[in-house]
Structure formats: structure tokens, C-alpha cells
C-alpha positions as CSV (number, residue, x, y, z in Angstrom):
1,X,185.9,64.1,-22.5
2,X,183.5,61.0,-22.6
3,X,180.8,59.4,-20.0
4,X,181.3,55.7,-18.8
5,X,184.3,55.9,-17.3
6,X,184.2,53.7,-14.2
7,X,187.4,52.9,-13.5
8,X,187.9,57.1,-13.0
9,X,185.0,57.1,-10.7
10,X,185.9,54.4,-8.4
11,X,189.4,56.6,-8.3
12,X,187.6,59.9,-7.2
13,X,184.8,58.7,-5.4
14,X,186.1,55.3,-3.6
15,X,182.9,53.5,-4.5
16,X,183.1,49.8,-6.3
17,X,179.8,50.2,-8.5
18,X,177.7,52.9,-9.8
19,X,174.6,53.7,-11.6
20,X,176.2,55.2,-15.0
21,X,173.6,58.2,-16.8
22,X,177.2,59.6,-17.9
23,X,176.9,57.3,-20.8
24,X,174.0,57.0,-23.3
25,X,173.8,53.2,-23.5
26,X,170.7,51.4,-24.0
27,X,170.1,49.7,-20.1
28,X,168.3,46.9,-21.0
29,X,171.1,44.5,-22.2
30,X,171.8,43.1,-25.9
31,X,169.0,40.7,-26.9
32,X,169.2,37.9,-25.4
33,X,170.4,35.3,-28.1
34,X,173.6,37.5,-28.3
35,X,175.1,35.8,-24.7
36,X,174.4,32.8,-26.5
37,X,175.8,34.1,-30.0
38,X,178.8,35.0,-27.6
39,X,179.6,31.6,-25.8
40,X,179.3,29.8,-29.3
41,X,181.9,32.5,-31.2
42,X,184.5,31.8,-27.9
43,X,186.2,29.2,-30.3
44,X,186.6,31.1,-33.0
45,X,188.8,33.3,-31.1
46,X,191.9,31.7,-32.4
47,X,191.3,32.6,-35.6
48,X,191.2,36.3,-37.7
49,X,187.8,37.6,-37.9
50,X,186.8,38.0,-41.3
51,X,188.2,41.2,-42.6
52,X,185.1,42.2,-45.0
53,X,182.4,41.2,-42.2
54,X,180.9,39.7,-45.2
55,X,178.3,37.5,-42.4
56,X,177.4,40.8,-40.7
57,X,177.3,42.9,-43.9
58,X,174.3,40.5,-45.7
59,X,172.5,40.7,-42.0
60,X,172.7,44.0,-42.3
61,X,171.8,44.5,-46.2
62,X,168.3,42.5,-45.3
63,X,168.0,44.7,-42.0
64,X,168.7,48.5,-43.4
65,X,167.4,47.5,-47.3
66,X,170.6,48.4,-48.3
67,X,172.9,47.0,-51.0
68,X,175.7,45.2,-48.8
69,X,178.8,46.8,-51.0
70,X,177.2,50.4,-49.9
71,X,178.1,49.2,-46.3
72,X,180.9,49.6,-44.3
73,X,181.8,48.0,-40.9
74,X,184.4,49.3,-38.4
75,X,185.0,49.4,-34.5
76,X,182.6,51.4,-33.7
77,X,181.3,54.5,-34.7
78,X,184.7,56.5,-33.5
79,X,187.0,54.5,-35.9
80,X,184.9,55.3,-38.4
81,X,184.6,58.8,-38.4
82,X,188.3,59.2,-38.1
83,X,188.4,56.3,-40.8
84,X,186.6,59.1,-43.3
85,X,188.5,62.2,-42.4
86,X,191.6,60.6,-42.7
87,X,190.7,59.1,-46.2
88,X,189.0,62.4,-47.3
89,X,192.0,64.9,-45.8
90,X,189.5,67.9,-45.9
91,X,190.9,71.1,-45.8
92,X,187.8,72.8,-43.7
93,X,185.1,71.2,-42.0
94,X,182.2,72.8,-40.4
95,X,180.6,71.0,-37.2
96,X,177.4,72.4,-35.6
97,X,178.2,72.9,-31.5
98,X,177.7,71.5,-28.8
99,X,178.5,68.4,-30.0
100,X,180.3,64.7,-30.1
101,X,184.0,66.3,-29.8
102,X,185.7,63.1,-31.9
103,X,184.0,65.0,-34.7
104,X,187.1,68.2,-34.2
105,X,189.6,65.8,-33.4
106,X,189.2,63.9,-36.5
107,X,189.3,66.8,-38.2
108,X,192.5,68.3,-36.3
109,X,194.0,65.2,-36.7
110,X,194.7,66.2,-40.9
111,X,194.6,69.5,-40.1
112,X,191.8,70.4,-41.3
113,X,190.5,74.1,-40.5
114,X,187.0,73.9,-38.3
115,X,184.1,76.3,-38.6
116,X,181.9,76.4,-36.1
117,X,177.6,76.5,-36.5
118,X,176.0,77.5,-33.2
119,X,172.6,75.4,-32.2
120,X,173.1,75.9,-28.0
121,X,171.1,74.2,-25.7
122,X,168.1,74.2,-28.5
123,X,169.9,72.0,-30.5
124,X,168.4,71.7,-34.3
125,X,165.3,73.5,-33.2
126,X,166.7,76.6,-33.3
127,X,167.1,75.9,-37.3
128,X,163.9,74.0,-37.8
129,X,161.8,77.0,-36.8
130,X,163.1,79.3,-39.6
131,X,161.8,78.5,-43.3
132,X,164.2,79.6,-45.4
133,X,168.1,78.1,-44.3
134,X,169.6,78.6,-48.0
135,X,171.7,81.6,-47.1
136,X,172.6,81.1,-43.8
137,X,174.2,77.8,-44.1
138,X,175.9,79.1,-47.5
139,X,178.1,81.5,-45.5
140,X,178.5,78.7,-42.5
141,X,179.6,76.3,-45.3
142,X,181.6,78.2,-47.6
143,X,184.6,77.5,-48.3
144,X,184.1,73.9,-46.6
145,X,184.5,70.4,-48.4
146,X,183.2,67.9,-45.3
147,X,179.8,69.0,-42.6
148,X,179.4,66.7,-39.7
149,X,175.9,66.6,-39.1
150,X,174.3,64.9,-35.7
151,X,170.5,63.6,-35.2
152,X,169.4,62.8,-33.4
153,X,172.1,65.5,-31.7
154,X,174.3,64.9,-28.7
155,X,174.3,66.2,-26.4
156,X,170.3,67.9,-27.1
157,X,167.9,65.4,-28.2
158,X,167.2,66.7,-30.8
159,X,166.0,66.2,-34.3
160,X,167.3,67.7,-37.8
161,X,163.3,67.7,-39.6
162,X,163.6,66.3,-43.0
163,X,162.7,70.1,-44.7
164,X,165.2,71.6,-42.8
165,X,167.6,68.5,-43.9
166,X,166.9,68.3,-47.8
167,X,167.9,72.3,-48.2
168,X,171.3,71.7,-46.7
169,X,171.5,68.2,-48.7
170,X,170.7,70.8,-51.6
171,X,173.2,73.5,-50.9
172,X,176.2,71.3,-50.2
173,X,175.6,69.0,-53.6
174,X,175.8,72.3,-55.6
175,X,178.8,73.3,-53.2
176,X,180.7,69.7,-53.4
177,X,180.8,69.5,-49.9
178,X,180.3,66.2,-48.2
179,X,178.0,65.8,-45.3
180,X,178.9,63.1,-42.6
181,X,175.6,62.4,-40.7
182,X,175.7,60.4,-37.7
183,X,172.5,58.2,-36.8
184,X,174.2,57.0,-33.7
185,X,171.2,57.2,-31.7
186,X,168.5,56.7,-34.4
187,X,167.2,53.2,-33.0
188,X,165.8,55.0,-30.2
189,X,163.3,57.8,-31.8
190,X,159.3,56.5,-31.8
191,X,157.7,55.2,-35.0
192,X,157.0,58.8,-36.2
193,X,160.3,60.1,-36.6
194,X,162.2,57.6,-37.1
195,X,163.2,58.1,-40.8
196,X,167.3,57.7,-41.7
197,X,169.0,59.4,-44.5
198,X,169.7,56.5,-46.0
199,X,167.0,57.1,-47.7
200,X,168.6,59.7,-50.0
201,X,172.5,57.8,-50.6
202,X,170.7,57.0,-53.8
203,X,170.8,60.4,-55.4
204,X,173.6,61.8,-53.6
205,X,177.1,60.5,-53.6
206,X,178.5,63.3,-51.5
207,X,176.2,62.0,-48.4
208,X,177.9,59.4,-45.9
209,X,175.6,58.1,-42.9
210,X,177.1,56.8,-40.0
211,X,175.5,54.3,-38.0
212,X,176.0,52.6,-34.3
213,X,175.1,49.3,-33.0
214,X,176.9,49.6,-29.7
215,X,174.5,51.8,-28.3
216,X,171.2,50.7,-29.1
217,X,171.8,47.2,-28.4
218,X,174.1,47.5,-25.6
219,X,177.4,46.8,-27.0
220,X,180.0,49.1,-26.0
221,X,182.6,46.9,-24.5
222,X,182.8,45.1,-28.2
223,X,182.4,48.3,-30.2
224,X,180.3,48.1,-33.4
225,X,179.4,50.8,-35.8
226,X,178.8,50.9,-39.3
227,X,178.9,53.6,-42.5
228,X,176.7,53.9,-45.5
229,X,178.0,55.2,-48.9
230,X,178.4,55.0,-52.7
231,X,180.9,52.1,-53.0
232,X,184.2,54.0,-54.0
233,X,183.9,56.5,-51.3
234,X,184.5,53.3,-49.3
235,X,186.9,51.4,-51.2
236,X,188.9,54.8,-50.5
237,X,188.5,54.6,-47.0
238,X,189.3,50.6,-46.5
239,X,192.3,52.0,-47.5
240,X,192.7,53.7,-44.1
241,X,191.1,51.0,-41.8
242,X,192.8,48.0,-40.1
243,X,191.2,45.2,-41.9
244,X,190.9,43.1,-38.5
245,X,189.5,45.7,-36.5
246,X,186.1,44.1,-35.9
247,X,186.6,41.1,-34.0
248,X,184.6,37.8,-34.4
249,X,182.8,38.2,-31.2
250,X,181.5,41.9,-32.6
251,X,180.7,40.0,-35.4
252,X,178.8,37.6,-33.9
253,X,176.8,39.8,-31.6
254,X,175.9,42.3,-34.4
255,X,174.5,39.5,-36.6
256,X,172.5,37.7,-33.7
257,X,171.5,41.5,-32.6
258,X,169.6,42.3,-35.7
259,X,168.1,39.0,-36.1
260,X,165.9,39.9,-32.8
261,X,163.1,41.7,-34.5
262,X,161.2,41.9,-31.3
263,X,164.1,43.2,-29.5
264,X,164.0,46.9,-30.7
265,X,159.9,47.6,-30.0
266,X,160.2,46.3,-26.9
267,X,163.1,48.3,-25.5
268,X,162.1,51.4,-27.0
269,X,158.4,51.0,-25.0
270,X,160.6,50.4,-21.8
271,X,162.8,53.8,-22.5
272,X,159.5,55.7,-23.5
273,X,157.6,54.7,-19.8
274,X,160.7,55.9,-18.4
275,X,161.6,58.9,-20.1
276,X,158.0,59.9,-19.5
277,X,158.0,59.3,-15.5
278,X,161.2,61.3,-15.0
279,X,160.0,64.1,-16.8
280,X,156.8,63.8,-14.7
281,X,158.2,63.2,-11.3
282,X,161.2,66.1,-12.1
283,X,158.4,68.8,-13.1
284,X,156.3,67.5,-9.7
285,X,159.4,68.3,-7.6
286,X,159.1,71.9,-8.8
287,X,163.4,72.2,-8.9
288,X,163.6,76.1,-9.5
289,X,166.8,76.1,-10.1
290,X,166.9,73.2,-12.9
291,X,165.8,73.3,-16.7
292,X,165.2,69.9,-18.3
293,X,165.8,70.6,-22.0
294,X,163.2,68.2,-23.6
295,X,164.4,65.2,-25.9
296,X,163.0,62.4,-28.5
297,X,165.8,59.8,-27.1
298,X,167.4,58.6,-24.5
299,X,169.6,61.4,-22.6
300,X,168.4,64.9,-21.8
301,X,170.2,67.6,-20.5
302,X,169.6,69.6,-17.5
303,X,170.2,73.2,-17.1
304,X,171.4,74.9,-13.5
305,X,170.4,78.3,-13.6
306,X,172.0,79.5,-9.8
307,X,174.5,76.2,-8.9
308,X,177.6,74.8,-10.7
309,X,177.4,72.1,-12.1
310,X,180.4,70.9,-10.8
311,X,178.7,70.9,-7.2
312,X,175.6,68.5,-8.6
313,X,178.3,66.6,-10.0
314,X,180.4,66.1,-7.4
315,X,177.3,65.5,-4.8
316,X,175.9,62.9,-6.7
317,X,179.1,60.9,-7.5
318,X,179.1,60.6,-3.7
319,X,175.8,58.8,-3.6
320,X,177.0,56.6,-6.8
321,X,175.3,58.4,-9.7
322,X,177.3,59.1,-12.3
323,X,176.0,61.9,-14.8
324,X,177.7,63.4,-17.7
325,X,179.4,67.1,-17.2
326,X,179.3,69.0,-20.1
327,X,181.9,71.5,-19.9
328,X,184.0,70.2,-22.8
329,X,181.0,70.7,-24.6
330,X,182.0,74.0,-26.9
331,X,178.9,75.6,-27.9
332,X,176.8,75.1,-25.1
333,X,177.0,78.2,-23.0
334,X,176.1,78.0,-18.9
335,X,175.7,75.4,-16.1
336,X,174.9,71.7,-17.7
337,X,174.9,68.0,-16.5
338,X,173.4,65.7,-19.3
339,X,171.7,62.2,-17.9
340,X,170.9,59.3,-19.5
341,X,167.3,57.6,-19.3
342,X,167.4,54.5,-18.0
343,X,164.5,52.2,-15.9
344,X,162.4,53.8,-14.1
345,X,164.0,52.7,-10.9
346,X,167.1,54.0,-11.7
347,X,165.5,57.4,-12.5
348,X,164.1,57.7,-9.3
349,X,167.2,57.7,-7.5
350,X,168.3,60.2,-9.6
351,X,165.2,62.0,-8.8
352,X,165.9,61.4,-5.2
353,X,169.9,62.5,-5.7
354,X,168.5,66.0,-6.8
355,X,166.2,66.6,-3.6
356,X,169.2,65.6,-1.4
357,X,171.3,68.1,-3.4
358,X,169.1,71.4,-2.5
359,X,168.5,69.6,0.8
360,X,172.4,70.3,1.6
361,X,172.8,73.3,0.0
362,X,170.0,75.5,0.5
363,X,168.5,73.8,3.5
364,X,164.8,73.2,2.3
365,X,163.5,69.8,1.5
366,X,162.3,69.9,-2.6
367,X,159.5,68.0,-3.9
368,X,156.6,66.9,-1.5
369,X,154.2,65.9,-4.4
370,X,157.2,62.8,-4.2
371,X,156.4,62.1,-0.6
372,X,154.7,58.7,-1.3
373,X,157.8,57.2,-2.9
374,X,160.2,55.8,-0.6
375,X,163.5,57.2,-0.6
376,X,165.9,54.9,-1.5
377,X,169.6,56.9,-1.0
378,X,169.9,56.9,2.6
């Protein structure tokens, strides 16, 4: 159901290493005082961690301009969520598809009856074209005591606009129904649009924003997310959370990560250079068959209007690329593969995957305006 399974790849496609675009990781590496941060916590290994993260909580208090008891820390941002929905119990949930899937297993998990709000390929910009939301999402939420709401959305790109935002914040305060909004991949939107709902926990004790350090900063072996909410929303769901599940190391890392202040500028210029040259270099090879959906972060998906996917899939695992297929993605109607952005050299063998692809199966070499980079998948 998920990318970055390596161990799976090496199993289907006999190869020891890969370049991984099937998971949306930042590719730059933690900052670098966390392999320090790292070596110096190796001690403390003996020992619990601290159940209340106390350390990490005040780093990230000063970071977020939060108060530290509106802050919650777990294992990353999948504990969490089930965390919620197993401390809430909701009886109906309403998730907007495609989307992360943990979001209807959570729910499943308590039983919870799901109702389904269609955004498609488009993602959130098929609802921030339309003024007026009220009555639409009253009939997709009635009845329903927790929304999961993603942006910026996975598997799109793309971005829930504050107007459209504040109606449904609006409807589901006079509905008492909870909204769960995940700012997983947050850290990586430009100057412009990055703005967090954290901004309005103040007013509205039936909002809970869920936030992830593991892929921004490049932690995903150590697993670090963390939740934002009125303080006895979370005492309830401590309740339902292994005290011990964030381990010193996490600990650690997270602290030393959001001390870099540098850190996040400078790898969200890297990802913008290349986000922008594979969109370039993709539209110069003139693939007539492929639709690149366009996105604010790091991952896009890409549409295959007269090939399955499977096929792309398949022929670029053999070459060592490993992009995401989105077939459990419910919602998202046709033929999609969803890549990550990483450096600009890695994008290029991607680009260079793709021309081999129609190469083989249609026989005609794709993308001349390319001819003066070398190819570099034999």
C-alpha cells in the first residue's frame, strides 16, 4: 500500500540498490548536526526515553509558537492518526479521495462508517474554484463527527486555499464535527503558501493538526510526527498511546533538526531547481501519452492516457527506479504512477527511464530537444 519498500524491490527485481521516487522523502539528508545529535544519544540507549518528550516538546513550542501542553508527540505521523480515532471512536468519518489510506484504516479499525468526498486527479482544486462550498460539504458531512483533511494532499500536490478552508472550519464547528488535518508535507510549500492551521487551534477546539518531522527532514527510519490540539483532547488520547513509543534517538534528532534554522531554506531552494527542471525537461520530451499533474511540493503524479501503468512500473524497476503505483489509491480514476522530486540528477534518469519506455514499446525514440544530455541508463 505504501512507497519505500526496498527490501520488496530487491525481491522482484534482483537489484541491491535503487533510486526510491516511490516515497516522498526529503533527499537531501537530516541536517547535519543530527549524525552528531545521533552518535552522542547512542548511550542513552540503555535507558527509557522520556515518556512526555518534554526536551523535544519546548524545541518545538519555540519552533511552531505554540504552547508546549497543546503539543503532542508520537511515532510518527501514522501512530498518531490511529492514536485519535481510537481515542475519539467516531461513528462516521468522511475522508476526501485519493488519499493517504491509514486515514480508512484508522477509521475501520473502530468501526467507524466512511463517506467518501471525491477531489480525483485535481485534488483540492476542484473545490477551490467554486465560491460557495456551504451546502455541498453539509450533505458530504452530515451525519459525520471526525473529517480527515490533507494539504498539502497526497497523492496531488495540492493545496486546500485558506477561503475554501475557513467555510468548512465554519460548517463542521456548527455541526460538532472534528476535522483531523494533516500538514505532513507543509515544510516543503514556498514562502507564499506556506501558512498552517495552527493558526486557528485558538478559536476552535474541534480542529486537530497533525504534523511530520520524518519527512521533511529525512527521518523515516526513526519515525517522528507530532499533533496539535486543545490540551484535553490530548490528555484523552495519551490514554491510547504507548508512553515509550518515541525513542531517545527520535528525540534527539527532532530537537537537533529544528535547531537548524538554515536547514529548511536551503533544501526547499534545492527541491524548487529540481522540481522546476523535470517539469521542463518532461514537457521538452513532448511524452503524448503522459500528463504531469502539476504540484506546490515534492511528488507529482503522472497520468498514462494509452499504457498501463503497471508496464511503466515494471520497466523502470528493471533499470532501478522505483516510482509509486497508485492503484490502491480509491478515488483516483485511470492509469497513474506518482514520483517523488528529488536532485536534479536523479530526475534525469527518470527522464531518461521514460524515453527508454516508449523506445521499447512503440519503437520511436522520444525527446530530441534532450539530445545534449548524456544518457546515463545504459
Amino acid at each position: 500500500m505504501h512507497g519505500g519498500n526496498l527490501r520488496r524491490a530487491q525481491e522482484i527485481y534482483g537489484l541491491d540498490s535503487f533510486i526510491d521516487l516511490s516515497a516522498n522523502i526529503n533527499p537531501f539528508g537530516p541536517p547535519s548536526g543530527v549524525w552528531a545529535a545521533l552518535q552522542e544519544g547512542m548511550k542513552d540507549i540503555v535507558n527509557y526515553p522520556d515518556p512526555e518528550c518534554q526536551a523535544l516538546k519546548k524545541t518545538l513550542s519555540r519552533y511552531l509558537g505554540l504552547p508546549a501542553e497543546m503539543i503532542m508527540v508520537g511515532n510518527g505521523a501514522g501512530e498518531l492518526i490511529f492514536t485519535i480515532v481510537q481515542a475519539l471512536k467516531p461513528k462516521k468519518v468522511a475522508i476526501p479521495i485519493p488519499t493517504f489510506s491509514e486515514y480508512e484504516r484508522a477509521a475501520h479499525s473502530v468501526g467507524a462508517e466512511v463517506s467518501y468526498i471525491p477531489l480525483g486527479a485535481e485534488g483540492w482544486a476542484k473545490y477551490n474554484r467554486i465560491d460557495e462550498v456551504d451546502q455541498m460539504w453539509r450533505e458530504y458531512l452530515e451525519g459525520c463527527d471526525l473529517l480527515f483533511l490533507c494539504s498539502p494532499h497526497n497523492p496531488t500536490g495540492s493545496v486546500l486555499e485558506k477561503r475554501t478552508f475557513e467555510q468548512i472550519l465554519t460548517i463542521t464547528k456548527e455541526s460538532g464535527c472534528r476535522i483531523l488535518f494533516d500538514e505532513s508535507f507543509l515544510d516543503f510549500l514556498p514562502d507564499e503558501s506556506r501558512k498552517s492551521t495552527r493558526a486557528y487551534l485558538g478559536a476552535n477546539e474541534h480542529l486537530i493538526v497533525l504534523y511530520s518531522l520524518t519527512k521533511f527532514y529525512s527521518l523515516p527510519g526513526l519515525r517522528l510526527g507530532t499533533v496539535f490540539a486543545h490540551q484535553p483532547l490530548l490528555t484523552l488520547c495519551e490514554q491510547f498511546r504507548d508512553p515509550w513509543s518515541v525513542n531517545v534517538l527520535a528525540q534527539r534528532a527532532g530537537i537537533t533538526a529544528l535547531q537548524d534554522l538554515r536547514y529548511p531554506d536551503e533544501v526547499r531552494e534545492k527541491l524548487r531547481e529540481s522540481r522546476s527542471y523535470f517539469y521542463r525537461e518532461f514537457e521538452l520530451c513532448g511524452f503524448s501519452d503522459l500528463r504531469l499533474w502539476p504540484t506546490s511540493v515534492n511528488f507529482a503524479l503522472i497520468e498514462l492516457l494509452n499504457h498501463s501503468s503497471g508496464e511503466l512500473i515494471q520497466h523502470l524497476g528493471r533499470l532501478g527506479i522505483l516510482v509509486r503505483n497508485c492503484a490502491s489509491f480509491s478515488g483516483l480514476s485511470g492509469e497513474f504512477i506518482r514520483v517523488a522530486i528529488k536532485d536534479i540528477l536523479v530526475m534525469e534518469r527518470l527522464i531518461e527511464g521514460l524515453k527508454k519506455f516508449y523506445l521499447e514499446v512503440d519503437g520511436r525514440p522520444i525527446g530530441s530537444a534532450l539530445g545534449h544530455h548524456p544518457p546515463l541508463i545504459p
